[in-house]
TITOR-534851 format. One record per residue (C-alpha): residue in one letter; chain; x, z, y; residue number from 1. Coordinates in steps of 0.2 Angstrom, whole numbers, plus 5000, padded with zeros to 4 digits. Example, Ala and Ser with C-alpha at 12.3 -4.5 7.8 and 13.67 -1.06 7.14 Angstrom:
+-----+-------+------+------+-------+-----+
| res | chain | east |   up | north |   n |
+-----+-------+------+------+-------+-----+
|   A |     A | 5062 | 5039 |  4978 |   1 |
|   S |     A | 5068 | 5036 |  4995 |   2 |
+-----+-------+------+------+-------+-----+
END
This chain:
+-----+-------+------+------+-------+-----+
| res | chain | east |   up | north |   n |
+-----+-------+------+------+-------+-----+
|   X |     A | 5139 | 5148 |  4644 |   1 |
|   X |     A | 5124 | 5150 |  4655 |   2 |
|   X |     A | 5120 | 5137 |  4671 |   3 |
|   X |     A | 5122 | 5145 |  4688 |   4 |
|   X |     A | 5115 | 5138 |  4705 |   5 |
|   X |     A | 5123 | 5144 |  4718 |   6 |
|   X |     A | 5113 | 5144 |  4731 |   7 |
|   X |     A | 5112 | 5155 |  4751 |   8 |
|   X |     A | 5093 | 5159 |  4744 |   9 |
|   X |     A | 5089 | 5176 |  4742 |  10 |
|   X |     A | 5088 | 5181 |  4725 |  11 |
|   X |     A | 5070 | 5177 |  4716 |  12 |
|   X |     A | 5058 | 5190 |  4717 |  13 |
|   X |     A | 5042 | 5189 |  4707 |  14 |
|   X |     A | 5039 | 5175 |  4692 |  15 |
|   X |     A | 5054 | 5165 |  4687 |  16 |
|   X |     A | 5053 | 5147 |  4680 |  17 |
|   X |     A | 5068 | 5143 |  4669 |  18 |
|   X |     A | 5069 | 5123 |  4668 |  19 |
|   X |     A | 5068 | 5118 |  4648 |  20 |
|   X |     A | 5082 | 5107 |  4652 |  21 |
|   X |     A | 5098 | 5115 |  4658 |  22 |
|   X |     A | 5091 | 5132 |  4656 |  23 |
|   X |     A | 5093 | 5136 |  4676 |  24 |
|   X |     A | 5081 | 5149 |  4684 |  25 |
|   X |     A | 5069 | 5145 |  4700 |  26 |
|   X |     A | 5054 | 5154 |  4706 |  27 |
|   X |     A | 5039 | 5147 |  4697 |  28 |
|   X |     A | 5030 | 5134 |  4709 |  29 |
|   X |     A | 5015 | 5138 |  4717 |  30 |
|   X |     A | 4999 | 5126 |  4720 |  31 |
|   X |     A | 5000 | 5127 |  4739 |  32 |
|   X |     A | 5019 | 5125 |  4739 |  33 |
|   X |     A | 5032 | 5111 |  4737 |  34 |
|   X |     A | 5036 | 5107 |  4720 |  35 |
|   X |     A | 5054 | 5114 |  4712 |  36 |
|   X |     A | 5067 | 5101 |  4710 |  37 |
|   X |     A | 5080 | 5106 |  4698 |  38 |
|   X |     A | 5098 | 5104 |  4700 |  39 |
|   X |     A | 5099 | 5094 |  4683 |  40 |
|   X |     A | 5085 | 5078 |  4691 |  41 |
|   X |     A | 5068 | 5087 |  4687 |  42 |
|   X |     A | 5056 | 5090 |  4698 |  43 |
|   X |     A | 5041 | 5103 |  4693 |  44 |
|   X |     A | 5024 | 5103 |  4702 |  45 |
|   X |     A | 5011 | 5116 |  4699 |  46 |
|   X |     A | 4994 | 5105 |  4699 |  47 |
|   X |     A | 4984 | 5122 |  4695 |  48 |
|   X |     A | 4980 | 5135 |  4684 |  49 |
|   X |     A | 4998 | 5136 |  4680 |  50 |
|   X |     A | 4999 | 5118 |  4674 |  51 |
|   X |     A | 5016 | 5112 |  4677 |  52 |
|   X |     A | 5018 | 5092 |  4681 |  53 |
|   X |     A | 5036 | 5086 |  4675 |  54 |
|   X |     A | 5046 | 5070 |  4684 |  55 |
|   X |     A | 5063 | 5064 |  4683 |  56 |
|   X |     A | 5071 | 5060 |  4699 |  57 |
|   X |     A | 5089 | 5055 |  4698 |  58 |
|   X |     A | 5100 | 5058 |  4714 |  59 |
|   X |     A | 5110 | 5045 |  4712 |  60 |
|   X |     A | 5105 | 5028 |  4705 |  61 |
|   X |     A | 5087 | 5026 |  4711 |  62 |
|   X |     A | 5074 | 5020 |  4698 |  63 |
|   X |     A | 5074 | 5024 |  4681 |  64 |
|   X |     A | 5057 | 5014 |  4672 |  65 |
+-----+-------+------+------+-------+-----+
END
């Protein structure tokens, strides 16, 4: 069954990012915007020319490394 995050966002217009982890679908992150956090921990940066920068942050527990 597919992931589904509800959220009171509109729906996404344009380019979608679906996270390579839980399959979960966001608008793709822009260089001058915040990155995307994920619902499943990971957050997703766009450091240019559509090169996406990938970090684990748990919400619960801290640290990890």
């Amino acid at each position: 069954m597919a992931s589904v995050t509800y959220t009171a966002q509109s729906p996404i217009a344009g380019q979608i990012f679906t996270c390579p982890r839980c399959q979960r679908e966001h608008a793709y992150p822009r260089v001058e915007q915040k990155p995307i956090r994920c619902e499943c921990g990971w957050w997703y940066t766009n450091v240019g020319h559509h090169h996406l920068v990938e970090e684990f942050k748990p919400r619960i527990g801290g640290h990890t490394g």
